[in-house]
N, C-alpha and C positions, 0 to 999 in steps of 0.2 A: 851295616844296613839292616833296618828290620824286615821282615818277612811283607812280601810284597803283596797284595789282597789286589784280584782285579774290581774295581769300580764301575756299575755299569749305572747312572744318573738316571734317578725321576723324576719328572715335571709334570705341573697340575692337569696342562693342555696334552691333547694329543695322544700316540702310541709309544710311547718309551721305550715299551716292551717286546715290540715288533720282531726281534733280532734274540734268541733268547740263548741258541746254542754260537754265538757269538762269543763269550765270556770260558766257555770250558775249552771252546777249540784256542784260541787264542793262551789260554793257561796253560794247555799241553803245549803247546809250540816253544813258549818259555822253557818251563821243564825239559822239553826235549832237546834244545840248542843250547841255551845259554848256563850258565852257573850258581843263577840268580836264584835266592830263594824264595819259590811261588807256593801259596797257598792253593791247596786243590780247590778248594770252592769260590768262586765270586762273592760277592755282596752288591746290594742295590739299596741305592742309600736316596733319599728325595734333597732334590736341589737347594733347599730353604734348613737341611739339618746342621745343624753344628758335626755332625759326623764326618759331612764332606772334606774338613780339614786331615782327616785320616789320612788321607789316601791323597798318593803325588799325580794321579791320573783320572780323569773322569772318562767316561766313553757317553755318549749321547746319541740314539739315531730316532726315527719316525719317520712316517711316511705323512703325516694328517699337520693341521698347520702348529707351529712352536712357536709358544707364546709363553715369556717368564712371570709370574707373579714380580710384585715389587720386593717381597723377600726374596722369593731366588735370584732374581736378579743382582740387589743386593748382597747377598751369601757367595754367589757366583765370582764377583768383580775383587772378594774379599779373600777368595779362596786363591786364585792366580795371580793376586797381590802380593800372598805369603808366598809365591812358588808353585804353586798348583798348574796341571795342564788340563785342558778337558779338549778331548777328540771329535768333532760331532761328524758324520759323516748321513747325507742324503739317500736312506733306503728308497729314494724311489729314481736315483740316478737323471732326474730331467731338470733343467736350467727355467724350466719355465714351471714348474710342478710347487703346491702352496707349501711346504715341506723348506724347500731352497728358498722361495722369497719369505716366508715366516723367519724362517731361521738367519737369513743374512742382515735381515732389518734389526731382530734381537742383538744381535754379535756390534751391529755399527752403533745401536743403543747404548751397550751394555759395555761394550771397551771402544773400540774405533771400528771403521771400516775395514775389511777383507783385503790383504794385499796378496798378488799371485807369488806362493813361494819360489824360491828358481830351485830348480833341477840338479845344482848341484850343492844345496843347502847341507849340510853334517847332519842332517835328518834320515840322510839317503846310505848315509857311510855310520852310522851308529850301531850296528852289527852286522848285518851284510850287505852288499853293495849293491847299488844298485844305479848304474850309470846313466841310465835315461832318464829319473828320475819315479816318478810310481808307476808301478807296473798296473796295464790295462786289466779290466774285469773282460770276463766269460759275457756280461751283458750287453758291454759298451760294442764288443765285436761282434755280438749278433745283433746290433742294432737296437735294443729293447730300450725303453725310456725316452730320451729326444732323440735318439740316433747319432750319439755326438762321443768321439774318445775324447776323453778329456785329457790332456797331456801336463797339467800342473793341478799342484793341490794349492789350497789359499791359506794365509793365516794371520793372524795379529799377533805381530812382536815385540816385545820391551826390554828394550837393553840388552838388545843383541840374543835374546829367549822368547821361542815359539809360548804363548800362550795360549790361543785359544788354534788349531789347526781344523781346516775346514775341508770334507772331502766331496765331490760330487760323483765320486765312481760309483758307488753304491757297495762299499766293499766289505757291508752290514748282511746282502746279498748272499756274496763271493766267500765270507767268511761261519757262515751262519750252518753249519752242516756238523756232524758226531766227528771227534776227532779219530775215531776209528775208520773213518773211511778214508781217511791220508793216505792211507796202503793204496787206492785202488788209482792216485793222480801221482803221474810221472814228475808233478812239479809242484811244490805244495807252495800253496797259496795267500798263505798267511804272514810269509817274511816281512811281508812291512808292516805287518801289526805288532812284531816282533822287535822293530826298530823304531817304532812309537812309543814301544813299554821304554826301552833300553833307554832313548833320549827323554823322556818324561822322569826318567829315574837320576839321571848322571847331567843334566841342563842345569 
């Protein structure tokens, strides 16, 4: 396997960028768990590149509305064709916020509709376990956003493989901090970004 480069996706519309220490904390958590060889730096690659194909994992967040050009879109539908995954996950954690209905209209456009994943999909078992399925965010239980835990993630699958996985926890949020400060949480946070990489890599 070549050297794994985390992927974080730009698009014309919106805040892509929202989430920025999202990419380093998530590389250290690789590096620190698994065996896998991670590249220290991220890349940010725009949705409409032929670069896209690089890379077996896209990551996607924003808070403002997502909207694809007809090349990304295109480039998109082409990349998860070949095998490609792209992660998009709602920094703004609410069901009713332009962020969630922008981006689930793209998704139903751009491959099919959103089906709710189950809980105990090999997503959840692809490096650690995680029995009840994703683990809730710091937001969802203080109520921030729509006031709603969300108890399944969603996604579009093809031949028995997660393509596009859709999250509404906000875990852009949850995940978005110096990976130096792991030290100061009894429980670090980041495992299912950890079993995102591992199943995006081995699916």
């Amino acid at each position: 396997m070549s050297q794994f480069v985390f992927c974080t996706g730009q698009y014309a519309s919106g805040d892509w960028e929202s989430a920025p220490l999202v990419a380093p904390n998530l590389i250290d958590s690789v590096a620190r768990y698994t065996s896998i060889d991670v590249a220290s730096t991220g890349v940010t690659v725009p949705l409409d590149s032929p670069r896209l194909f690089e890379h077996p994992l896209v990551y996607l967040t924003g808070h403002l509305p997502f909207r694809l050009t007809e090349a990304e879109r295109a480039n998109v539908r082409a990349f998860t064709g070949r095998g490609g995954m792209i992660f998009i996950d709602d920094h703004n954690h609410d069901v009713g916020g332009i962020f969630h209905r922008t981006a689930t209209e793209e998704i139903a456009r751009t491959w099919s509709p959103l089906r709710q994943l189950p809980n105990t999909h090999r997503l959840y078992s692809a490096f650690f376990e995680f029995d009840d399925g994703p683990p809730t965010t710091s937001h969802e239980l203080n109520g921030w956003g729509d006031n709603l835990v969300h108890p399944h993630l969603s996604a579009v699958v093809r031949d028995g493989r997660i393509v596009v996985l859709y999250s509404n926890k906000d875990y852009s949020s949850e995940w978005s901090y110096h990976p130096d400060n792991k030290r100061f949480s009894s429980v670090d946070n980041t495992k299912l970004g950890v079993n995102i990489i591992v199943y995006a890599l081995t699916s």
